[in-house]
N, C-alpha and C positions, 0 to 999 in steps of 0.2 A: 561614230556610226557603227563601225564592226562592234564598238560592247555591246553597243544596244540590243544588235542581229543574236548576238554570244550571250547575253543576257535573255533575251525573248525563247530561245531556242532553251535554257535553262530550266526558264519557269515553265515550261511546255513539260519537258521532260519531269521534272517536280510533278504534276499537276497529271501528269499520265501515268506514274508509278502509284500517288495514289487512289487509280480510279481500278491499276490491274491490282492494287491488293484488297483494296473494300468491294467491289462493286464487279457481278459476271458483266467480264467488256470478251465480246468476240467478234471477228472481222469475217466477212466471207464475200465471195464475191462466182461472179458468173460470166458469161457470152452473151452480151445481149442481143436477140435478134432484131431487134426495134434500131437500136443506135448502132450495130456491128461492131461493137466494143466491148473489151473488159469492163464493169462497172460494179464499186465495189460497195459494199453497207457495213454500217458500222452498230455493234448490235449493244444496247446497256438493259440489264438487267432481263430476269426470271417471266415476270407478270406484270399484269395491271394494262389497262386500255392502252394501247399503243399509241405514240405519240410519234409522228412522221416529220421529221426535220429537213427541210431542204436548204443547204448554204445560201452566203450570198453571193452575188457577183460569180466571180471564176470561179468561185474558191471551191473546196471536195468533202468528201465525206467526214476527212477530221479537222475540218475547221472548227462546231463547235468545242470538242474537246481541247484541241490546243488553245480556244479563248477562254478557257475557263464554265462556258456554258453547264458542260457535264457536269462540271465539279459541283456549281449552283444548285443543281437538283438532284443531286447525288442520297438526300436522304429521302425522295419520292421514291428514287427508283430499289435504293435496298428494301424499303421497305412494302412493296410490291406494289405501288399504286399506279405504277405508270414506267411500261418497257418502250425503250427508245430506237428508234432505228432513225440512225442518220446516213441518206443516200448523196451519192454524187454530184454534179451536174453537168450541164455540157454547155454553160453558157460562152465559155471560150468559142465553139463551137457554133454560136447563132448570133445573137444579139450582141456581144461585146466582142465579137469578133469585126474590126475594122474595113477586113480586107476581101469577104464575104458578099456576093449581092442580096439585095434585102425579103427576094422570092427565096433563096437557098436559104439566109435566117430561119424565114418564117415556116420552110418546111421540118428544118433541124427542130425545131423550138416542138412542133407539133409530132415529133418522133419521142422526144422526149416525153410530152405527155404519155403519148401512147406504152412507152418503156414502166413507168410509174403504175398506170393503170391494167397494164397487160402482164406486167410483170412485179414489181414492187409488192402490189395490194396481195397480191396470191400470197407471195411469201410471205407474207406479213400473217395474213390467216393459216399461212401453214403451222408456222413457226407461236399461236398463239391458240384462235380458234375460229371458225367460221363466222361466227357471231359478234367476235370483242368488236369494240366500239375504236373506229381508226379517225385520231384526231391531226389533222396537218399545220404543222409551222414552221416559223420564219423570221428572219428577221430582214429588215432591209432589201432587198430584191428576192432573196426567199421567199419572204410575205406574201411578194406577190404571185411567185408561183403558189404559194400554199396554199391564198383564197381562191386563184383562176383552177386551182384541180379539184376544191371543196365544188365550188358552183357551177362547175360541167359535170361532176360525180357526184351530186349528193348521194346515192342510193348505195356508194363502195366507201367513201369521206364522208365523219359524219359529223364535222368541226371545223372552225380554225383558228390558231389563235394567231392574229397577222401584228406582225411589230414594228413599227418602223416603216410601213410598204409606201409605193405609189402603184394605183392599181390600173393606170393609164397606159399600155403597154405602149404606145403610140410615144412617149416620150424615150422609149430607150429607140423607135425604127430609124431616126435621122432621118423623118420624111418617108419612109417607104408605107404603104397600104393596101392591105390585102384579104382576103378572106380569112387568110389563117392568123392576119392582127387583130381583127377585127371580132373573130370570135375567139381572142386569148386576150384579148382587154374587156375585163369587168364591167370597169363604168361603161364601158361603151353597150355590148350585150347584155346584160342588167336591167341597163335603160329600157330596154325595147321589146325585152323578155314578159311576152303574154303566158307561155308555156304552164298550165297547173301542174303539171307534175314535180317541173323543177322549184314551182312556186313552193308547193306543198311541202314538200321533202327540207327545203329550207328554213320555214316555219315552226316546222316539228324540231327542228335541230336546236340544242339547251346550250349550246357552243359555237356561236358567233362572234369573237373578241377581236376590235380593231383597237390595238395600244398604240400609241406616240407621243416623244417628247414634244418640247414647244422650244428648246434652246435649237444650239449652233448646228447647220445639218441636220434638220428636222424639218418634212414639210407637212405640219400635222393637217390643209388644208385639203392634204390628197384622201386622208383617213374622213375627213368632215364628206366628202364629196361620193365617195362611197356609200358611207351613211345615209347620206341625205335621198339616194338612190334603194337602198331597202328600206328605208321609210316609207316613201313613196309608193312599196309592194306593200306594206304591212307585215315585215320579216325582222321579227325580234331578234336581236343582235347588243349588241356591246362599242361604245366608242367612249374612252376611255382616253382623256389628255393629259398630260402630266406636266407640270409647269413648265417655264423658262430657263430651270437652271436643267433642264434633261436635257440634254443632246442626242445627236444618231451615233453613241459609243457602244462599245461592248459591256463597258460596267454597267452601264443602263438596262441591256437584256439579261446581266446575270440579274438583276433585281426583278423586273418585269415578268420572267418566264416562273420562278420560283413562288413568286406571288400567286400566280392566276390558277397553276397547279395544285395551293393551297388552299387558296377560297373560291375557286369554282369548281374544284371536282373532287 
């Protein structure tokens, strides 16, 4: 078990040496008044549409690079078609947090959003330009946040490409329900969403991709169920299965993410 740890910790290092000698990688970080925390971004590349990465699970801002993510699209990003910014998260702090009651979750969860949209997006037009086109993903419980901050923001997110997600937020609450679950679960708000505005802005959007494997740790029904929900509205979008032998792994997103960067933008 320790080679494995002394090993993983290797390839990391390997795999982050050469993202700082090919590719502008820079970190910066701020006070957030939304979360009252440090929270740090992780920045790849010059130019090109911005691509907003949220971990999954606990995990932080350099999750995707120490899985190889970065490296995968490392020839999008030198060659300017797409500047990456990977943010933090605080799900330690809400939902996967145990010990937590499930009203202080659901307000953490919605400071969060607020952090991303109050604060995130700005940077991101600072650091690029008023106008660039800000596309959100994820894989695995990122997803989910990705597609729930495209479909409350369309008009600041103008994308997502979701991997791996379930968009049911009601399956991480252990039973708790609320207005702040309530409208940070998709299928749920989606469903019931008369709104043209958000209708409209949806529509218009050329970047709606729900990817998932069909193997082990994969529940590509959650991806179908979403679907089947902008169907429903008449919001073109993207559902995209990929066989039996895919699973919910990381080598499956270094394939997935570098693909859809290719042939759809």
């Amino acid at each position: 078990m320790k080679w494995i740890v002394e090993e993983e910790v290797r390839n990391w290092l390997i795999i982050s040496s050469k993202i700082k000698n090919e590719m502008h990688r820079e970190i910066t970080s701020w006070y957030s008044p939304s979360l009252n925390k440090e929270m740090e971004v992780a920045v790849y590349g010059h130019y090109g549409f911005a691509l907003l990465l949220i971990p999954t699970a606990a995990s932080d801002f350099l999750e995707y690079e120490r899985n190889g993510l970065i490296e995968s699209i490392k020839t999008f990003i030198d060659s300017g078609k797409v500047k990456v910014y990977c943010i933090n998260s605080n799900n330690g702090e809400s939902w996967l947090n145990p010990y937590m009651h499930g009203y202080d979750k659901a307000v953490r969860h919605q400071l969060f959003n607020d952090y991303v949209i109050k604060e995130v997006i700005p940077f991101i037009k600072d650091t690029t330009s008023s106008n660039n086109e800000i596309i959100a993903a994820g894989a695995s419980f990122g997803a989910f946040h990705a597609a729930n901050l495209f479909f409350k923001h369309p008009d600041l997110i103008n994308g997502v490409i979701a991997m791996s997600g379930c968009y049911d937020l009601s399956v991480y609450t252990d039973g708790y329900y609320d207005d702040n679950v309530y409208f940070n679960s998709p299928v749920h708000y989606l469903a019931q969403l008369k709104a043209e505005w958000h209708l409209s802005l949806y529509r218009e959007s050329r970047h709606i991709h729900f990817v998932t494997g069909s193997g082990a740790h994969e529940r590509p029904e959650y991806s179908q169920h979403i679907s089947a929900i902008l169907n429903s509205k008449n919001v073109h979008h993207e559902l995209d299965i990929w066989g039996a032998d895919i699973p919910h792994d990381w080598w499956v997103w270094q394939k997935m993410l570098p693909y859809y960067l290719e042939t759809r933008f």
